[in-house]
Backbone as CSV, one residue per row, in Angstrom:
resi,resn,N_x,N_y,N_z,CA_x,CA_y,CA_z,C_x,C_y,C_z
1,UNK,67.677,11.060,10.527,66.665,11.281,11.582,65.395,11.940,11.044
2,UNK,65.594,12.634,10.251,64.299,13.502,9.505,63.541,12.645,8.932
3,UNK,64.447,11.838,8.103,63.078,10.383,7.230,62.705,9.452,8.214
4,UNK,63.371,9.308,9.300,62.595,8.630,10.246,61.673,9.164,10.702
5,UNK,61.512,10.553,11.061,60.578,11.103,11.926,59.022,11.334,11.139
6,UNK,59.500,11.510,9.228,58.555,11.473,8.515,58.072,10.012,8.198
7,UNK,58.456,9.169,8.604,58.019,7.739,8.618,57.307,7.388,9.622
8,UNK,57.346,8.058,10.649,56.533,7.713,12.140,55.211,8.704,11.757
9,UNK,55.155,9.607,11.162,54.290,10.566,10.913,52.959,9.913,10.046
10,UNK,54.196,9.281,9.152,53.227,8.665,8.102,52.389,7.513,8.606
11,UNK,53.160,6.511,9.257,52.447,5.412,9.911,51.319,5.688,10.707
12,UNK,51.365,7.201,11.899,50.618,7.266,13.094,49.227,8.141,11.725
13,UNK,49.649,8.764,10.860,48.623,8.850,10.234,47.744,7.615,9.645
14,UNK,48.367,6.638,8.884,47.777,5.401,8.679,46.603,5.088,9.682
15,UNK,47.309,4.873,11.018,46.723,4.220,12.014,45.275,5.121,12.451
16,UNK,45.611,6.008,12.575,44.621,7.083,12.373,43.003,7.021,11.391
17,UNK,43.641,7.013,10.383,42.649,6.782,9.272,41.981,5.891,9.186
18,UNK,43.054,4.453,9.275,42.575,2.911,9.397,41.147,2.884,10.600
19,UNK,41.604,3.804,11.832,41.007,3.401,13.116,39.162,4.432,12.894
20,UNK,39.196,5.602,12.205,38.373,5.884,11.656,37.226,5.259,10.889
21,UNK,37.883,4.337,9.483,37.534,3.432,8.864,36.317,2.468,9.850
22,UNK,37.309,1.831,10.565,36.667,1.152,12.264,35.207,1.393,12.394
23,UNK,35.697,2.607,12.820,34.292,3.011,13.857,33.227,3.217,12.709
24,UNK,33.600,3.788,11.391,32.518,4.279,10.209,32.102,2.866,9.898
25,UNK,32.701,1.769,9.799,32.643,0.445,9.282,31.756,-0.667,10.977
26,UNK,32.070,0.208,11.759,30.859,-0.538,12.929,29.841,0.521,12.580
27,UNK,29.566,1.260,12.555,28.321,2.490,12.794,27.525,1.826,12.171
28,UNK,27.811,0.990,10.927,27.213,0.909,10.183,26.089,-0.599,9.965
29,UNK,24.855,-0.460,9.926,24.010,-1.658,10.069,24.172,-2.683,9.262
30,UNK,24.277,-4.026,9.294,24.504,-5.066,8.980,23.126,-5.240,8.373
31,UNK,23.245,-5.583,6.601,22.871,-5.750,5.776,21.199,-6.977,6.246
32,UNK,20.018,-6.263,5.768,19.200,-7.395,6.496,18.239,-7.728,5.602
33,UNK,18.014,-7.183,4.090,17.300,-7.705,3.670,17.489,-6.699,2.078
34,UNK,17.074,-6.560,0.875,16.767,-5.625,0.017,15.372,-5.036,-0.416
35,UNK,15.464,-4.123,-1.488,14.620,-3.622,-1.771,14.243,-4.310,-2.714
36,UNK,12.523,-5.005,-2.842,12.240,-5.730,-4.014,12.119,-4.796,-5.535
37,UNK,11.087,-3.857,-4.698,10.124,-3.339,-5.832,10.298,-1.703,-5.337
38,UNK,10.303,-0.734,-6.069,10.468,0.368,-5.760,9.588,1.447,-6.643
39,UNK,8.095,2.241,-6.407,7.756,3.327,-7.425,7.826,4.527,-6.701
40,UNK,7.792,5.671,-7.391,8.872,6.937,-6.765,9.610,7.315,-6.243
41,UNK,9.670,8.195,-4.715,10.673,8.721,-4.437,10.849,7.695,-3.124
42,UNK,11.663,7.141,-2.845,11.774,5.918,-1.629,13.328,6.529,-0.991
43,UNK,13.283,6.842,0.093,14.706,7.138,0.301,15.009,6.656,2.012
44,UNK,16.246,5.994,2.336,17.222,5.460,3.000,17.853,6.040,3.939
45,UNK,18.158,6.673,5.267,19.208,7.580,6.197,19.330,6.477,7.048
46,UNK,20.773,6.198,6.996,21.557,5.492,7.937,22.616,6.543,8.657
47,UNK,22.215,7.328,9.952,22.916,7.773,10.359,22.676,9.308,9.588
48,UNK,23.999,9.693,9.683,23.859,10.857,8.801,24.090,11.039,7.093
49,UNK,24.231,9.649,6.878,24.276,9.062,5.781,22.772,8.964,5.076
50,UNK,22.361,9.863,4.006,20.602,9.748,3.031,21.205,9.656,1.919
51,UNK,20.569,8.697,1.075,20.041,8.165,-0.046,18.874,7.731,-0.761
52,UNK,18.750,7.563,-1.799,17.352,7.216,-2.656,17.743,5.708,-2.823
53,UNK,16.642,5.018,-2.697,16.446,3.788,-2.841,16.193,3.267,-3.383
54,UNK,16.876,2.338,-4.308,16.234,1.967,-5.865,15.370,0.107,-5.331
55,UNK,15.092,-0.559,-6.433,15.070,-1.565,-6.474,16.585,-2.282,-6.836
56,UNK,16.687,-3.687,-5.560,17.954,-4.224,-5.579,18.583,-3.308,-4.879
57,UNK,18.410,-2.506,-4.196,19.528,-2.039,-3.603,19.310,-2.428,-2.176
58,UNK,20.318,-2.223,-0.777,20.692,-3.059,0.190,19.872,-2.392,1.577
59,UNK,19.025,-2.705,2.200,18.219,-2.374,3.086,19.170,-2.623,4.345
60,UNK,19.337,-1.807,5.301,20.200,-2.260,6.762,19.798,-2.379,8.007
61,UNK,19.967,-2.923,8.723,19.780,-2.780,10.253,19.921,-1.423,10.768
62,UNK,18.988,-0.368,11.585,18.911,0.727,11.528,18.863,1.507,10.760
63,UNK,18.195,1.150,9.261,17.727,2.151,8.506,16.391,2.641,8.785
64,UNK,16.360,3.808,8.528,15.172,4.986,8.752,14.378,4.829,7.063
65,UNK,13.499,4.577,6.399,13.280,4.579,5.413,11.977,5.590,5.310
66,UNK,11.928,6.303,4.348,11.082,7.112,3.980,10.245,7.284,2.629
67,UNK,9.112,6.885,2.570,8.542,7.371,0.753,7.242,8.862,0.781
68,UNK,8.030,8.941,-0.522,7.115,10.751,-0.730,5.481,10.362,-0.963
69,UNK,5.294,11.505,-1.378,3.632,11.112,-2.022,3.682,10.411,-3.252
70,UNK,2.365,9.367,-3.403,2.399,8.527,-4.589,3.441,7.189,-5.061
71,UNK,4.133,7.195,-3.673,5.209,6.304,-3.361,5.190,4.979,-2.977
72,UNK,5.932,3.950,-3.524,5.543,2.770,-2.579,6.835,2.056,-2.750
73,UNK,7.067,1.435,-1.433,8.245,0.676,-1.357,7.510,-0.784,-0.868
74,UNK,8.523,-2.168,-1.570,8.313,-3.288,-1.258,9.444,-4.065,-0.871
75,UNK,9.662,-4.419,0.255,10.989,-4.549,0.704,11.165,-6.219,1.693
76,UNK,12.102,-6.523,1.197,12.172,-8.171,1.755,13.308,-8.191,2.988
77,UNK,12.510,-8.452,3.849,13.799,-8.642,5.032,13.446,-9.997,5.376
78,UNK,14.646,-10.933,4.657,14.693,-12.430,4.753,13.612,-12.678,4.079
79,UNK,12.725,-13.441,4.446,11.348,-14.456,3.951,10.578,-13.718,4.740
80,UNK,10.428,-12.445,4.787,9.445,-11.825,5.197,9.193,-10.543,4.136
81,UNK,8.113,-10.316,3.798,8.033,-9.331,2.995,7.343,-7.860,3.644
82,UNK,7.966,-6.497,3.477,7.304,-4.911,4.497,6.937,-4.404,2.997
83,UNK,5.782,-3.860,2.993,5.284,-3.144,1.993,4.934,-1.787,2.590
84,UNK,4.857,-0.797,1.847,5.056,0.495,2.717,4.312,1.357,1.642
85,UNK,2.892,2.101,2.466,2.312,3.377,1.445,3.103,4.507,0.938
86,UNK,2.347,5.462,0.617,2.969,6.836,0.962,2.964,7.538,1.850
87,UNK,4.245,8.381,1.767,4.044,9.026,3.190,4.325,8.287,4.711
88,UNK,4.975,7.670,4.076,5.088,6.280,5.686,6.689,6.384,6.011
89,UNK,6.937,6.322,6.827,8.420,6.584,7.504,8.505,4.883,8.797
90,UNK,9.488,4.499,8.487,9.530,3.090,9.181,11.148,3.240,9.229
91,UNK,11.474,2.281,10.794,12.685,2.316,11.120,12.800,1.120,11.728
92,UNK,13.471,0.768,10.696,14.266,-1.026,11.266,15.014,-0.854,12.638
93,UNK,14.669,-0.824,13.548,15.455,-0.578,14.617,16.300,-1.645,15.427
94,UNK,16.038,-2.803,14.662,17.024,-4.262,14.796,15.927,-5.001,14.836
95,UNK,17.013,-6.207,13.330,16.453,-7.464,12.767,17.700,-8.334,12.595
96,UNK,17.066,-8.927,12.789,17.961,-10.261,12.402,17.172,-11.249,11.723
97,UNK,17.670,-11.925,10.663,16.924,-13.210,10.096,17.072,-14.182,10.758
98,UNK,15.692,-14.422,10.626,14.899,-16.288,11.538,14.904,-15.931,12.640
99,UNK,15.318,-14.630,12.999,15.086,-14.775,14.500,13.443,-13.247,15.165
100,UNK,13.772,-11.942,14.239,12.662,-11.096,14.135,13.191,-9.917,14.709
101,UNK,12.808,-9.120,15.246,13.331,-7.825,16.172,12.185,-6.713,15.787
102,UNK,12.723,-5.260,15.913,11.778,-3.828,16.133,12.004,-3.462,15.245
103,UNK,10.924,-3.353,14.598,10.097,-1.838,13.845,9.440,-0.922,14.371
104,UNK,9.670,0.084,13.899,9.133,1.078,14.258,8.357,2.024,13.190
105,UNK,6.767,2.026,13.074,6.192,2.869,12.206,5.779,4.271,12.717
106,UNK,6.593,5.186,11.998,6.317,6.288,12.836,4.797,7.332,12.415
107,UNK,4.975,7.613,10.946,3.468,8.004,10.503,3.579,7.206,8.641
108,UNK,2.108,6.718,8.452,1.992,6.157,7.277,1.448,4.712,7.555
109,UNK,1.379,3.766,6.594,0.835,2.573,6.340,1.375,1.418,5.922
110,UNK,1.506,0.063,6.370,2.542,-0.829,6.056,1.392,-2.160,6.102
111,UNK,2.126,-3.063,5.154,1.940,-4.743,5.252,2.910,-4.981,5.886
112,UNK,2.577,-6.397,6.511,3.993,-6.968,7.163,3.665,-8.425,6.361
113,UNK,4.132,-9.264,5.744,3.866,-10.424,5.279,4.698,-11.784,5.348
114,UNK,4.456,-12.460,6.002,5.698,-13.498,6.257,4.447,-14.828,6.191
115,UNK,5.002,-15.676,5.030,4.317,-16.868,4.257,4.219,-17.607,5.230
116,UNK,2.803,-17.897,4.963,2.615,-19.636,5.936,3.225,-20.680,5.512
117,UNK,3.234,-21.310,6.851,4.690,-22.346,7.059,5.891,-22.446,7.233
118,UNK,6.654,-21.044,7.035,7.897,-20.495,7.925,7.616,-20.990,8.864
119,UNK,8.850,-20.998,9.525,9.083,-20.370,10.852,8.640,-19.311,12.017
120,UNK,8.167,-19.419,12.988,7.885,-18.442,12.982,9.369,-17.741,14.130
121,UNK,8.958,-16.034,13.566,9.635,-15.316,14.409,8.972,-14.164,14.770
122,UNK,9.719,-13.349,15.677,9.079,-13.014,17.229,9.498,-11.111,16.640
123,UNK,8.507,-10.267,15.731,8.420,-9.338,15.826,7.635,-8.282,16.747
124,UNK,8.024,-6.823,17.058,7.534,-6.162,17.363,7.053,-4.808,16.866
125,UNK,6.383,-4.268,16.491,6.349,-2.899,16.014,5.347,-1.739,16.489
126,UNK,6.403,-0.666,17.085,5.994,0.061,17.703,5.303,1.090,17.062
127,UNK,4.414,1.673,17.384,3.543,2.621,16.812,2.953,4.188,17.898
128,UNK,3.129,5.187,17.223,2.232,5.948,17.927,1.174,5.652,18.752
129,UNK,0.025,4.590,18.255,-0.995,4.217,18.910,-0.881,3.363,19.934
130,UNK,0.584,2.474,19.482,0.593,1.255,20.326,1.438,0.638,19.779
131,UNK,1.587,-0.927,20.777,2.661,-1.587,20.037,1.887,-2.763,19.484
132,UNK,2.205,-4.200,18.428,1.709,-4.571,17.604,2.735,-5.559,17.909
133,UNK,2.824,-7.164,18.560,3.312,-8.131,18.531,2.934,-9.066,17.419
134,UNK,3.814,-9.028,16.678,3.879,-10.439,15.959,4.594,-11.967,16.009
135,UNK,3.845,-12.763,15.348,4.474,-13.974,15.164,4.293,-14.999,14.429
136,UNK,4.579,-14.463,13.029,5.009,-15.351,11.444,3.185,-15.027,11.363
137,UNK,2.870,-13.741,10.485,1.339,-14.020,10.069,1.593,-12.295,8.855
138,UNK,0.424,-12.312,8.271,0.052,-11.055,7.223,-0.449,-10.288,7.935
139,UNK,-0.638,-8.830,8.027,-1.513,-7.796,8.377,-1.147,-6.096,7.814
140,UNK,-2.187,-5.614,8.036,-2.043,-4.526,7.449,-2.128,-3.296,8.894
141,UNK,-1.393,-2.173,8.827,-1.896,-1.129,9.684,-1.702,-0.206,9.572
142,UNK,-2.375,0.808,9.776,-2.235,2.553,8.701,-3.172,2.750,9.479
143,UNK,-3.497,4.388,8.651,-5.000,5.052,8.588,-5.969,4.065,7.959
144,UNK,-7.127,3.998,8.146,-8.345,3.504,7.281,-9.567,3.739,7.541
145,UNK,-10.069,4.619,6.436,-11.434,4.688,6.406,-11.705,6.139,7.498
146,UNK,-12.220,5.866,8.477,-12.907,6.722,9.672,-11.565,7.325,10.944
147,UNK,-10.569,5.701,10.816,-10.262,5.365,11.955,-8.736,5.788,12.042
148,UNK,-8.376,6.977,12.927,-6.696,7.359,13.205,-5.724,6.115,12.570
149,UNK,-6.284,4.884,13.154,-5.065,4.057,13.140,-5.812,2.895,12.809
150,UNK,-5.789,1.356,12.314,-6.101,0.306,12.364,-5.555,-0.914,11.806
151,UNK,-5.741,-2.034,12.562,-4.636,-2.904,12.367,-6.099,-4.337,11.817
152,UNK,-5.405,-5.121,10.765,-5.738,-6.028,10.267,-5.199,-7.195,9.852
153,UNK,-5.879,-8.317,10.372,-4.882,-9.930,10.302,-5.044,-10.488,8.932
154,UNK,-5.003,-10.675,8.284,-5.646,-11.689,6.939,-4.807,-13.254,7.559
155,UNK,-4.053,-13.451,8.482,-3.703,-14.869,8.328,-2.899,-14.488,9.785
156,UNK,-2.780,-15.594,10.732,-2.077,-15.898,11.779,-2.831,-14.531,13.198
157,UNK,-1.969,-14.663,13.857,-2.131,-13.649,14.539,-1.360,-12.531,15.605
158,UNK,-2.167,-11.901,15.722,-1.086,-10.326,16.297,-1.901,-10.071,17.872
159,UNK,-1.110,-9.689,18.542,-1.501,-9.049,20.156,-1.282,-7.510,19.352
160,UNK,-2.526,-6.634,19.920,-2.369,-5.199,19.806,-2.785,-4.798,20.801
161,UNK,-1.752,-3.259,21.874,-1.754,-3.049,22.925,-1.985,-1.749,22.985
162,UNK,-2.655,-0.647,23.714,-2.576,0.388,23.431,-3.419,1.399,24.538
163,UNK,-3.568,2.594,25.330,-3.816,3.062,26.580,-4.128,1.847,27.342
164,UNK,-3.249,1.167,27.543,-3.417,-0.222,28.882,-4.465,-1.161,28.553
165,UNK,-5.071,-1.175,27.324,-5.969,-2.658,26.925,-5.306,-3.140,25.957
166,UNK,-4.946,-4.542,25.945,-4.334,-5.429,24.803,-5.665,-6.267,23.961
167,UNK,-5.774,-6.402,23.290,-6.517,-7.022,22.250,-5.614,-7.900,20.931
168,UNK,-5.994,-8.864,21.147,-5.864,-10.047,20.094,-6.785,-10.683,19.037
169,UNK,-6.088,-10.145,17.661,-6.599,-10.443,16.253,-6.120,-11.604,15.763
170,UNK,-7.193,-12.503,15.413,-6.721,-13.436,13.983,-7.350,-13.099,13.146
171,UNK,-7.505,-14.316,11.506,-7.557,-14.250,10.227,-8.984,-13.271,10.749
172,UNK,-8.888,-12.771,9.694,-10.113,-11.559,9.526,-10.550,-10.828,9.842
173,UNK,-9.812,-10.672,11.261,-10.417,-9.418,12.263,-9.617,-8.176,12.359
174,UNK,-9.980,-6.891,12.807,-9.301,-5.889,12.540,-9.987,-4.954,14.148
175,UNK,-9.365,-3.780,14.177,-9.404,-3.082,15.568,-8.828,-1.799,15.084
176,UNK,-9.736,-0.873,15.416,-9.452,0.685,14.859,-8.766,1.503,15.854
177,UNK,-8.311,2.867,16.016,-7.639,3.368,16.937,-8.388,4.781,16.616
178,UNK,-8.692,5.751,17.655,-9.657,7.299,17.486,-8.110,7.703,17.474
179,UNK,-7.043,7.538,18.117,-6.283,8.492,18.661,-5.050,7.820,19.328
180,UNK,-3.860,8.974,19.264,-2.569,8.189,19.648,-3.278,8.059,21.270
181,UNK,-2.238,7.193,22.025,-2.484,7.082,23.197,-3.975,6.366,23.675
182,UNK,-4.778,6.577,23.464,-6.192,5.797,23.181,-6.177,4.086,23.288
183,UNK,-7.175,4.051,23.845,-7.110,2.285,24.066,-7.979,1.470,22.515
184,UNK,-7.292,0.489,21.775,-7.968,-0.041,20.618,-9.458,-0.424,20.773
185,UNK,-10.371,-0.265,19.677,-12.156,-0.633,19.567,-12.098,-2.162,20.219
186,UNK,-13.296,-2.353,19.680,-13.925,-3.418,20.045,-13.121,-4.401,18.843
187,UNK,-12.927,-5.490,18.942,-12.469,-6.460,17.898,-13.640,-6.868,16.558
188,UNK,-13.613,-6.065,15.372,-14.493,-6.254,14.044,-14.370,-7.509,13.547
189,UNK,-14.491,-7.889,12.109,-14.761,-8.580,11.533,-14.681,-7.689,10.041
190,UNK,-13.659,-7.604,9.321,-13.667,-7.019,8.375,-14.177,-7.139,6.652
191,UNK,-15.265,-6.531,6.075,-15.326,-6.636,4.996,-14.724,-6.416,3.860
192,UNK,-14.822,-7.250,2.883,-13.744,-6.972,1.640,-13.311,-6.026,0.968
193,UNK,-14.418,-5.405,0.764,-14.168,-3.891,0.325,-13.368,-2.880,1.317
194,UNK,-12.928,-2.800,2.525,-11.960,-2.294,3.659,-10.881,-3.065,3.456
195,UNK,-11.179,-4.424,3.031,-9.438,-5.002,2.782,-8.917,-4.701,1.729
196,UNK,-9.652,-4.622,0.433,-9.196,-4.342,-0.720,-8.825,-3.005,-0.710
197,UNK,-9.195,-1.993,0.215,-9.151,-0.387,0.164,-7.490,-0.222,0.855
198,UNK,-7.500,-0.838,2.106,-6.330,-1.209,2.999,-4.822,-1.779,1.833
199,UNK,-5.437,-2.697,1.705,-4.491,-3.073,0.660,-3.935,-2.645,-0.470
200,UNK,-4.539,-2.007,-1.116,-4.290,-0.630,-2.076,-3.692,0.538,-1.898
201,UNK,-3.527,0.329,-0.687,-3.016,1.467,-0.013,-1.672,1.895,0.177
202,UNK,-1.473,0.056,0.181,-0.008,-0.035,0.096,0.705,-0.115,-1.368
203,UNK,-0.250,-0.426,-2.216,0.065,-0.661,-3.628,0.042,-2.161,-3.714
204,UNK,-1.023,-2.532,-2.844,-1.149,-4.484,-3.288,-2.732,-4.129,-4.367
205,UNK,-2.784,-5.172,-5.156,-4.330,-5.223,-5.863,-4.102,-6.668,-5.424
């Protein structure tokens, strides 16, 4: 009776552990894209789970990603490429490939780049200033220059929404922000030297 009772012990522990396993093994975001390119400190929190982020290593659904100063991450989710300044904190908040989902940029500067002639798919990314609809095009949005916040198309185009006015950018145009909450400028026309500055920003030449 005793090795039986230590046999039931042992099993309901199994089951235990196994069922743990479970829930740590759902918590966890389904793999959505990697890290291409990686310079300095780039680091990863899934949950209560932080790590440093190399190049080649596995980007997830609900990762929080973070880079220090002098930092830049280049990161492929599917046939879409996120390039990320310093100082920029972004949270995959659900993607799926070919199909798109939420980002979230919380402070810092990002490309979003997805090649002409894909497919297109149906992103969103939310921002302090506003939110930023996409669908299969390039743009840039950060700080720049003068302006709290500003968003830029180089190809396709984006709806940008922000204190209750929406404004719509294509190839070349850009729209600045004074302030969170604030409604976006007037729709520009951007010169090269602001794209090349923008773009550098992220670590593109």
């Amino acid at each position: 009776m005793p090795q039986l009772n230590i046999n039931r012990r042992m099993l309901l522990g199994s089951l235990i552990l196994a069922a743990v396993g479970c829930r740590a093994t759902a918590a966890t975001g389904a793999v959505v894209g990697k890290a291409q390119t990686i310079r300095g400190n780039v680091r990863r929190r899934q949950g209560d789970a932080e790590e440093r982020l190399a190049a080649g290593g596995a980007v997830l659904d609900r990762d929080y990603v973070t880079t220090s100063t002098n930092s830049f991450a280049d990161l492929a989710l599917s046939e879409t490429r996120i390039l990320l300044g310093p100082q920029t904190e972004l949270l995959i908040d659900s993607f799926i490939a070919g199909e798109g989902g939420t980002l979230e940029l919380g402070v810092g500067r990002m490309v979003f780049d997805r090649p002409q002639g894909l497919p297109k798919v149906d992103v969103a990314i939310r921002t302090a200033f506003g939110m930023i609809g996409v669908r299969g095009t390039k743009f840039f949005c950060g700080p720049s220059r003068a302006a709290a916040f500003a968003v830029f198309v180089e190809h396709g185009a984006v709806s940008v929404e922000g204190g209750g006015i929406a404004r719509r950018l294509t190839a070349g145009e850009g729209v600045d922000f004074d302030r969170p909450g604030a409604a976006p400028g007037e729709v520009t026309r951007w010169g090269q030297a602001r794209i090349r500055e923008a773009y550098a920003s992220v670590g593109l030449r």
